[in-house]
C-alpha positions as semicolon CSV with decimal commas, in nm:
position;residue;x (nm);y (nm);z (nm)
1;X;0,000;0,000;0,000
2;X;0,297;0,253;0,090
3;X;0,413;0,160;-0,266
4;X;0,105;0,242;-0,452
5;X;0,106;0,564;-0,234
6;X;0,495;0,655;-0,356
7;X;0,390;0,615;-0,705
8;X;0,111;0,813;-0,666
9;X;0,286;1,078;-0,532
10;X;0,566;1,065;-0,784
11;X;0,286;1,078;-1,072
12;X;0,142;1,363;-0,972
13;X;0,545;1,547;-0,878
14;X;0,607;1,463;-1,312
15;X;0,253;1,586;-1,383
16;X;0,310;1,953;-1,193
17;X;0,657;1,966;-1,336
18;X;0,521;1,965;-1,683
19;X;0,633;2,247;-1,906
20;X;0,484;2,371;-2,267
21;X;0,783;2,420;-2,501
22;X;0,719;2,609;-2,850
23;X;0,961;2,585;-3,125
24;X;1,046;2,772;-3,391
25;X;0,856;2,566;-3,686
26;X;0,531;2,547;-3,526
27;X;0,539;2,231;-3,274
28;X;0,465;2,274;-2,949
29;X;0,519;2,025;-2,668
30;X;0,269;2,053;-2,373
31;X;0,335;1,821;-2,086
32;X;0,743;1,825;-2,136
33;X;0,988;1,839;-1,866
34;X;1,287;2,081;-1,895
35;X;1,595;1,897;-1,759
36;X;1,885;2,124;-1,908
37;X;1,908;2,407;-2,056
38;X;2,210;2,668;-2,115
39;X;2,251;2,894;-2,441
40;X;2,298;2,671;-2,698
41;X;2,092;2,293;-2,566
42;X;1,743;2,282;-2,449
43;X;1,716;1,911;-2,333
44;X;1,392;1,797;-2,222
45;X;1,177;1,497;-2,158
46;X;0,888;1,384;-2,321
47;X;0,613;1,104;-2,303
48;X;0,416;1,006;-2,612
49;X;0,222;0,708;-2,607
50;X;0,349;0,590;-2,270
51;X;0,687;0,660;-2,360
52;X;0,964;0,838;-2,204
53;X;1,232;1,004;-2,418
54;X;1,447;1,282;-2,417
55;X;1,473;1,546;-2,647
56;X;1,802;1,754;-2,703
57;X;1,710;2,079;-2,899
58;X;1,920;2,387;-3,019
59;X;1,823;2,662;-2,855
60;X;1,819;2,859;-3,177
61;X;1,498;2,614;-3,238
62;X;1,267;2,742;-2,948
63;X;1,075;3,019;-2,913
64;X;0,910;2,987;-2,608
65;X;0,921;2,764;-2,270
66;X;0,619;2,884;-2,078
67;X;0,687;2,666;-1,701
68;X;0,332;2,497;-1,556
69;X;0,207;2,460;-1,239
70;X;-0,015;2,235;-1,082
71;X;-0,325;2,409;-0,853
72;X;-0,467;2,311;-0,571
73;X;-0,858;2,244;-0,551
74;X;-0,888;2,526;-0,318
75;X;-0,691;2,779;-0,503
76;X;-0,898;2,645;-0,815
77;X;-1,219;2,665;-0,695
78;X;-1,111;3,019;-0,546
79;X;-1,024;3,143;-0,863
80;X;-1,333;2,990;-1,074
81;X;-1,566;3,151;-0,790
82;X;-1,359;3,541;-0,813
83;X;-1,352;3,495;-1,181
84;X;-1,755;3,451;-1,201
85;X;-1,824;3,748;-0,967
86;X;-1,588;3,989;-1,138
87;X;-1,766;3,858;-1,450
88;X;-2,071;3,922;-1,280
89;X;-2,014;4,314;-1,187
90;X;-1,812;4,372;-1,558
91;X;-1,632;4,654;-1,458
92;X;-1,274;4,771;-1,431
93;X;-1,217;4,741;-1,054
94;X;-1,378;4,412;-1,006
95;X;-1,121;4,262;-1,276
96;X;-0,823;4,491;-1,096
97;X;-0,908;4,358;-0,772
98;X;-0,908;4,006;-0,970
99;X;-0,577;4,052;-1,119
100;X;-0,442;4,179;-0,771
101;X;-0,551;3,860;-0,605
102;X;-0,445;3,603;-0,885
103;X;-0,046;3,803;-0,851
104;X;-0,041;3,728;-0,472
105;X;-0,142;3,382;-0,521
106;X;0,156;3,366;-0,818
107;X;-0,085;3,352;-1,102
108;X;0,069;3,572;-1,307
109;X;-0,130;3,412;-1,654
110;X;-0,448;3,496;-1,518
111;X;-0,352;3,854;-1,319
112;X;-0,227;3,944;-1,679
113;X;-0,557;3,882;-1,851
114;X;-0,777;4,006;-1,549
115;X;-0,517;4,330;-1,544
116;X;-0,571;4,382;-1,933
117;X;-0,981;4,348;-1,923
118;X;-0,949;4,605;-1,621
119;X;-0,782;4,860;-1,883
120;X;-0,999;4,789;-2,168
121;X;-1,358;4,864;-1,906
122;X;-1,205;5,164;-1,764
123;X;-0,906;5,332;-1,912
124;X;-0,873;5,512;-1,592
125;X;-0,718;5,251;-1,433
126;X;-0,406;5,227;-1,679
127;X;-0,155;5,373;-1,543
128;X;-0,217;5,109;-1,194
129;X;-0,286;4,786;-1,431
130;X;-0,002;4,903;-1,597
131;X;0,224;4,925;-1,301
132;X;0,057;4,621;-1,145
133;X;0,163;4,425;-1,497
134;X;0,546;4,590;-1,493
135;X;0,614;4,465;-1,158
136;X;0,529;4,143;-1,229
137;X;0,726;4,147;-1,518
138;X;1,003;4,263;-1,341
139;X;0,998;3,977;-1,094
140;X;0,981;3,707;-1,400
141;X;1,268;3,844;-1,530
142;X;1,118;3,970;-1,810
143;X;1,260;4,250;-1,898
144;X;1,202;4,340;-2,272
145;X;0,823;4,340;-2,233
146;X;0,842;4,524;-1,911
147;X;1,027;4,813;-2,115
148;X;0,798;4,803;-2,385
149;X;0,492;4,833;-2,144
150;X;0,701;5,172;-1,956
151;X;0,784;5,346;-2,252
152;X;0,427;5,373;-2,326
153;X;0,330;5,448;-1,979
154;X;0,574;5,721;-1,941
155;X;0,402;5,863;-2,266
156;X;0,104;5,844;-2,161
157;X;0,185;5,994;-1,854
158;X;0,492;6,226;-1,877
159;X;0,452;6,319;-1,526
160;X;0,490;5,932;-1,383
161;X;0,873;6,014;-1,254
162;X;0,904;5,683;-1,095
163;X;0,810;5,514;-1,460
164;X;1,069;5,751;-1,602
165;X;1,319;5,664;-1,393
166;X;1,278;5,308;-1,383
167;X;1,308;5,245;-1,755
168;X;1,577;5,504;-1,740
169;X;1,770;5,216;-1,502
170;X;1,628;4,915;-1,760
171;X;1,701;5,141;-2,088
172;X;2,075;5,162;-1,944
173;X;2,092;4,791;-1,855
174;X;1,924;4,669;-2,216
175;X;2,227;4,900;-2,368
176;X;2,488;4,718;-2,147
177;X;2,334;4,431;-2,249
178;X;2,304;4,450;-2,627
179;X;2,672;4,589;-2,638
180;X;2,799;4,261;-2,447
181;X;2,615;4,013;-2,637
182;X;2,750;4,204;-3,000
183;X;3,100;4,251;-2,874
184;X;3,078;3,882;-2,765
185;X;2,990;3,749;-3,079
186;X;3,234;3,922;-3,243
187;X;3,474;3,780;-3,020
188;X;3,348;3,465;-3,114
189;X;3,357;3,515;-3,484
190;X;3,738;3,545;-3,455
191;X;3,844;3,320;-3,261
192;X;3,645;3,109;-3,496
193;X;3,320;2,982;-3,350
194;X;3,070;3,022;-3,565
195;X;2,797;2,852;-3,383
196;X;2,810;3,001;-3,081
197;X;2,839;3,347;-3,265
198;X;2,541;3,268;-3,426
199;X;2,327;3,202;-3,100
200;X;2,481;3,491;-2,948
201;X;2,342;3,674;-3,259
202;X;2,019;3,560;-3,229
203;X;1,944;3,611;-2,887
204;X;1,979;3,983;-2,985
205;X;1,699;3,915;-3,266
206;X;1,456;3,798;-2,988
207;X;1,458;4,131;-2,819
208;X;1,242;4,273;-3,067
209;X;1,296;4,621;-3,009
210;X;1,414;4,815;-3,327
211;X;1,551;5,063;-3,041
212;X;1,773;4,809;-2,922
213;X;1,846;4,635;-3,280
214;X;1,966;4,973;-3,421
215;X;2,179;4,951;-3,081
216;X;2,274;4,652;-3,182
217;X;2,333;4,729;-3,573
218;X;2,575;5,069;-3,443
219;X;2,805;4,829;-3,222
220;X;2,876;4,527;-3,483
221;X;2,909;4,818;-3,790
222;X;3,188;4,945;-3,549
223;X;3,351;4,601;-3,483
224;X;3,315;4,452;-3,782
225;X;3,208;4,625;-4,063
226;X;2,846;4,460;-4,092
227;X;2,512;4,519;-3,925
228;X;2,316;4,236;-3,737
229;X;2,170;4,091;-4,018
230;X;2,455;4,054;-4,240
231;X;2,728;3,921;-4,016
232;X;2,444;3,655;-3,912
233;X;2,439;3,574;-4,267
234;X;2,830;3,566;-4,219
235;X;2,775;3,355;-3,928
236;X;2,610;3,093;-4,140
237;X;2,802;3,133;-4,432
238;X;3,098;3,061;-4,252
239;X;2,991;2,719;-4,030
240;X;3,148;2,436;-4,149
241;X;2,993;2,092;-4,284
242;X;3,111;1,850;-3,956
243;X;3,116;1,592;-4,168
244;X;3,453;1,754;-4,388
245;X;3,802;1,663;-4,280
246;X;3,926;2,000;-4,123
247;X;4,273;1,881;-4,227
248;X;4,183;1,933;-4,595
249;X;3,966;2,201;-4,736
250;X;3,579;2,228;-4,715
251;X;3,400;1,992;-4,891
252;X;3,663;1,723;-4,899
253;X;3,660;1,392;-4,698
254;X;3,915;1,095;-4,628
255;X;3,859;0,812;-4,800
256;X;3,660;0,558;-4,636
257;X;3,796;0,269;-4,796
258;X;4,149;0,314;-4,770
259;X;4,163;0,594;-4,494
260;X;4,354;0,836;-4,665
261;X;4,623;0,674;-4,762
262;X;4,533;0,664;-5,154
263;X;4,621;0,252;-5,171
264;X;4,498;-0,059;-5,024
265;X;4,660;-0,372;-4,968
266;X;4,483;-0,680;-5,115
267;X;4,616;-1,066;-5,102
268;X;4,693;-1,218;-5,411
269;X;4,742;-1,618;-5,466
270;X;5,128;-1,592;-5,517
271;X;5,333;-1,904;-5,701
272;X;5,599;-1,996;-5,509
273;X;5,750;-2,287;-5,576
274;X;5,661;-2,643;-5,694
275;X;5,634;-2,967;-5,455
276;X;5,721;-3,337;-5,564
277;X;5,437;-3,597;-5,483
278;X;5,507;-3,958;-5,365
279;X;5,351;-4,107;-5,699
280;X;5,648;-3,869;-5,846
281;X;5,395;-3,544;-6,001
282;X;5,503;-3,221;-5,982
283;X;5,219;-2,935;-5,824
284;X;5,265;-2,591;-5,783
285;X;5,261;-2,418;-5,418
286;X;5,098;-2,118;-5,367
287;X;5,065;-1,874;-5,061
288;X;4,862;-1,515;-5,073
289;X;5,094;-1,218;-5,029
290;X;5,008;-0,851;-4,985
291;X;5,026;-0,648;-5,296
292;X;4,993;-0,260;-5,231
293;X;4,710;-0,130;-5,533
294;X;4,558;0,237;-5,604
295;X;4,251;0,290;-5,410
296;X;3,949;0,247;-5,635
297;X;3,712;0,460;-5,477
298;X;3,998;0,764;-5,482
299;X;4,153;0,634;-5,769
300;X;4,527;0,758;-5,518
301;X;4,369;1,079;-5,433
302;X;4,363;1,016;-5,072
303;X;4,034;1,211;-5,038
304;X;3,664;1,198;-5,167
305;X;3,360;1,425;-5,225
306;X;3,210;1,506;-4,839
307;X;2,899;1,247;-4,872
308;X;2,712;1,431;-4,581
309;X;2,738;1,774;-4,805
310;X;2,789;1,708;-5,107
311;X;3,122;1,891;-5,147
312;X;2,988;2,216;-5,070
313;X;3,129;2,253;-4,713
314;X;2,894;2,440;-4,605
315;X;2,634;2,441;-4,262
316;X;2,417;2,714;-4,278
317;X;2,102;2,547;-4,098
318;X;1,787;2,720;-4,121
319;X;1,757;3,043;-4,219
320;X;1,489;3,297;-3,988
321;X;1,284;3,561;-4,149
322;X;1,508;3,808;-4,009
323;X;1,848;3,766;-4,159
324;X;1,678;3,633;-4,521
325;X;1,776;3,943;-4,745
326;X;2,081;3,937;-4,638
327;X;2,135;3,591;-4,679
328;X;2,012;3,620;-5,015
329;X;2,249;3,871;-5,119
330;X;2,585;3,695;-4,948
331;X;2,483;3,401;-5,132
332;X;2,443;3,566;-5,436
333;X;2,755;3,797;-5,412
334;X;2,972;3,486;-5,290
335;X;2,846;3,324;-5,563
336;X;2,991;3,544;-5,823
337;X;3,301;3,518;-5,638
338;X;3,306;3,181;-5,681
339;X;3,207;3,202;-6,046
340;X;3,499;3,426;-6,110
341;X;3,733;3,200;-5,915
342;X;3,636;2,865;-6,103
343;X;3,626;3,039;-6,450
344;X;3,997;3,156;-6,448
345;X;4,080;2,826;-6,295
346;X;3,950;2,654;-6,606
347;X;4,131;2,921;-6,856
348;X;4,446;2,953;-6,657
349;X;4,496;2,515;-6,568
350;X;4,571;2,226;-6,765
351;X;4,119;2,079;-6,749
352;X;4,325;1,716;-6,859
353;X;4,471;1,671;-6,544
354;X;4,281;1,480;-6,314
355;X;4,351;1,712;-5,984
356;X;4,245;1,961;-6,186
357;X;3,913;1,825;-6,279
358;X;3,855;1,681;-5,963
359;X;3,903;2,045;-5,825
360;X;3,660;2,202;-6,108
361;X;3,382;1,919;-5,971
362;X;3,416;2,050;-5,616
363;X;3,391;2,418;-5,671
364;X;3,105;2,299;-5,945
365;X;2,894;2,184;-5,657
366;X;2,909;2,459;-5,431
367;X;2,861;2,741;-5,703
368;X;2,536;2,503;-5,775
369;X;2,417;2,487;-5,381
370;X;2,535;2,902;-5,371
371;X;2,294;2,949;-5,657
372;X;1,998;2,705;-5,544
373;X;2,046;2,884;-5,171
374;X;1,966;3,259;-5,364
375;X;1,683;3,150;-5,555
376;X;1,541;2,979;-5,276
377;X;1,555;3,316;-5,072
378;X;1,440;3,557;-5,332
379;X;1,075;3,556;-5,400
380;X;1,122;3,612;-5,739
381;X;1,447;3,672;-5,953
382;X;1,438;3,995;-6,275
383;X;1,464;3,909;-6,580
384;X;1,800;3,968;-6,605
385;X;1,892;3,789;-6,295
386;X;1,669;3,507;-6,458
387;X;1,890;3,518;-6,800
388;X;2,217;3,526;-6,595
389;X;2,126;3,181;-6,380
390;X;2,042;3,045;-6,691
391;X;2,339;3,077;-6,875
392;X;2,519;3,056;-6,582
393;X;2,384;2,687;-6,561
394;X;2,469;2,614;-6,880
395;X;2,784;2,758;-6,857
396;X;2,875;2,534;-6,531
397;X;2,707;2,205;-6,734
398;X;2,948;2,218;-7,016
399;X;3,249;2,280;-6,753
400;X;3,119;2,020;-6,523
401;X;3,092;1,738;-6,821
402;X;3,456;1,769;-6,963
403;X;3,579;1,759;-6,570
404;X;3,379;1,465;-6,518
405;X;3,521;1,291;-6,865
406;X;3,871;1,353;-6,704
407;X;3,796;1,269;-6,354
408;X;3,664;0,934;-6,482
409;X;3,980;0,865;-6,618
410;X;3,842;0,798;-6,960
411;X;4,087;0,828;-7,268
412;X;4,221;1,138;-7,471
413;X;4,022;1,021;-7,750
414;X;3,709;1,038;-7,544
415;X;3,741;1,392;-7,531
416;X;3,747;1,501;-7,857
417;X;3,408;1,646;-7,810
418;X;3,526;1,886;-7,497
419;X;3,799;2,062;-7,724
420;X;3,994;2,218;-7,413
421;X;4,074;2,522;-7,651
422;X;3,712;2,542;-7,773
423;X;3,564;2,520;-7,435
424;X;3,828;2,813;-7,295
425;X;3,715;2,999;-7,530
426;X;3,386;2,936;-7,428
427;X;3,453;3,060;-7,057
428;X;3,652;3,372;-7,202
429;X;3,326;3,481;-7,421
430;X;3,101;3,333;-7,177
431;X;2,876;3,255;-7,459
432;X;2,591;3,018;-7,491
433;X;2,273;2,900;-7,619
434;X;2,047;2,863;-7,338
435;X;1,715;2,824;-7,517
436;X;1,807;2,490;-7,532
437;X;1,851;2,390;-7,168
438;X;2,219;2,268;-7,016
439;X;2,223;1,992;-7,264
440;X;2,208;2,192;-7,557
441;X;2,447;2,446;-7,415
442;X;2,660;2,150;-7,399
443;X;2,626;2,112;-7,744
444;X;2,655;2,448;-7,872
445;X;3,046;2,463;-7,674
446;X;3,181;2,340;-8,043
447;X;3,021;2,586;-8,229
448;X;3,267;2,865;-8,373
């Protein structure tokens, strides 16, 4: 019986410990338990259908944890009874004395919507709902809506001194604040880590204050050259794939089959020597002996396309609402870097050497990604940015077709249609029918 009891009790402790978590893309988790959380994890636990499991979430992913709490029947039937009799008399005090009860029993959910209907019945009771709401805001920690809410008090009422001064006292601290958190990423940034530059970014997005985000904007121009939303763009242009060796350059992994090394060693049935029977035959003996061979998956390379990016090298995770123009335009402006980069390497190197068209593939697929990133950000391209991605493409098909004839280690004769002079030529002009689609661009490279 003591043992039913315990569980009983230790049911209901998990129940009043629930939490509701919101994330970012819409889910919301109602009866979850937060059991760590600092500035980059959120872990928490779960139960879905009867199962316990743990959840470990970036905290870039949630927008809101909003902690429960369980009531007791006589606080609950308290409130139901205080909520029916302000409902009953409909006016502004009944609902402020409402909201003044519910904050002394820590109710702050339902003093916030009993202080709200008091303003909205009589507007005469603002500036006290108002100060009722601040100070409860205050105590929660909450300090961005608590500003929010003074700033229009102390319009509304210029001659509120105490209001004045006290978002004085939270304007300074928000200012401290915003210039620790920017010089902090850039600190970050530098010493190069990216990720935790990028949460430190975006907990300056959720203040949602354009005071404090022009603030913000003023302190990283000065540090680094670029406001909020750009250098989080920079942030994510500049996070690394995991998966990537960092010992080579981005996009590039060791070879899984022979581990970087660029052979492998297989055994071979060897001859060595012959053996006389009793009946007087001759047979051969063989044993197996290592023979060192070229690697066939990196044909001696040592390394191999990144298989978890696809040779771009890139991690720039999900991209908010916020930092999306900018995005848009350092993927578009890297990606006429990279353009620039890639064509000269084609004119300037020898395309028939493998390195060299194993290189052209890998900076092939990242000007691709770059490209398929800025359309997916703008809403719509121009025309002319339409005409240049398409000839672009075309452009990058032809170039990406003779590299891959090379890489695949195909004979000189094989490329008679991928004229190296013909299709430098083509890169110089950068001309190309793109009516056609890639393929026919491909087909047009001959053309005088």
């Amino acid at each position: 019986m003591r043992w039913i009891a315990l569980t009983i009790w230790l049911a209901v402790a998990v129940v009043g410990r629930a939490d509701r978590v919101e994330l970012i893309d819409g889910r919301v988790f109602d009866d979850a338990e937060v059991l760590e959380r600092d500035e980059r994890w959120l872990v928490i636990e779960i139960e879905q259908d009867g199962i316990r499991s743990t959840l470990r979430l970036p905290a870039e992913s949630v927008r809101h944890v909003e902690p429960s709490r369980r009531l007791s029947d006589e606080t609950a039937a308290a409130l139901e009874e205080r909520r029916a009799a302000a409902a009953a008399e409909d006016t502004g005090d009944a609902y402020y004395a409402l909201g003044q009860w519910c904050r002394l029993e820590g109710l702050d959910a339902e003093a916030t919507e009993a202080f709200r209907k008091a303003i909205d019945l009589d507007p005469t009771l603002y500036r006290e709902a108002t100060n009722a709401l601040i100070a409860m805001l205050l105590d929660a920690q909450q300090i961005d809506e608590a500003r929010v809410l003074l700033r229009e008090l102390v319009r509304r009422h210029p001659d509120d001194y105490e209001a004045a001064i006290r978002l004085g006292e939270l304007e300074q601290r928000s200012d401290r604040r915003v210039v620790t958190l920017a010089g902090l990423a850039v600190q970050r940034y530098r010493q190069r880590r990216y990720h935790e530059s990028l949460s430190t970014l975006q907990r300056l997005v959720r203040l949602r204050d354009p005071t404090l985000l022009r603030r913000a904007d003023q302190v990283l121009r000065a540090r680094s050259g670029r406001d909020l939303a750009a250098f989080m763009a920079e942030c994510r242009m500049a996070r690394r794939c995991p998966a990537c060796s960092e010992e080579l350059r981005r996009g590039l992994a060791f070879c899984p089959v022979c581990g970087g090394k660029g052979t492998i060693t297989r055994h071979v049935r060897k001859q060595t020597g012959e053996r006389k029977m009793p009946d007087g035959k001759t047979v051969p003996v063989f044993t197996r002996v290592p023979v060192e061979q070229t690697c066939p998956r990196c044909k001696g390379f040592t390394y191999v396309i990144c298989p978890a990016c696809e040779g771009v090298g890139h991690d720039v995770g999900q991209v908010g609402k916020f930092e999306r123009t900018a995005m848009a335009t350092l993927a578009r402006h890297t990606a006429d870097i990279y353009w620039r980069r890639l064509r000269d390497f084609a004119i300037d190197e020898n395309l028939l050497h493998p390195i060299n068209a194993e290189m052209v593939l890998v900076e092939t697929r990242r000007l691709r990604w770059l490209m398929r990133l800025h359309r997916t950000l703008v809403d719509e391209l121009t025309p002319d940015q339409g005409r240049e991605s398409d000839r672009r493409d075309a452009l990058l098909a032809a170039l990406e077709t003779a590299a891959r004839q090379v890489y695949d280690a195909r004979t000189l004769e094989d490329l008679s249609a991928w004229d190296q002079q013909q299709l430098q030529r083509l890169l110089i002009n950068e001309e190309i029918d793109v009516s056609a689609g890639a393929g026919g661009g491909a087909s047009d490279a001959r053309r005088p």
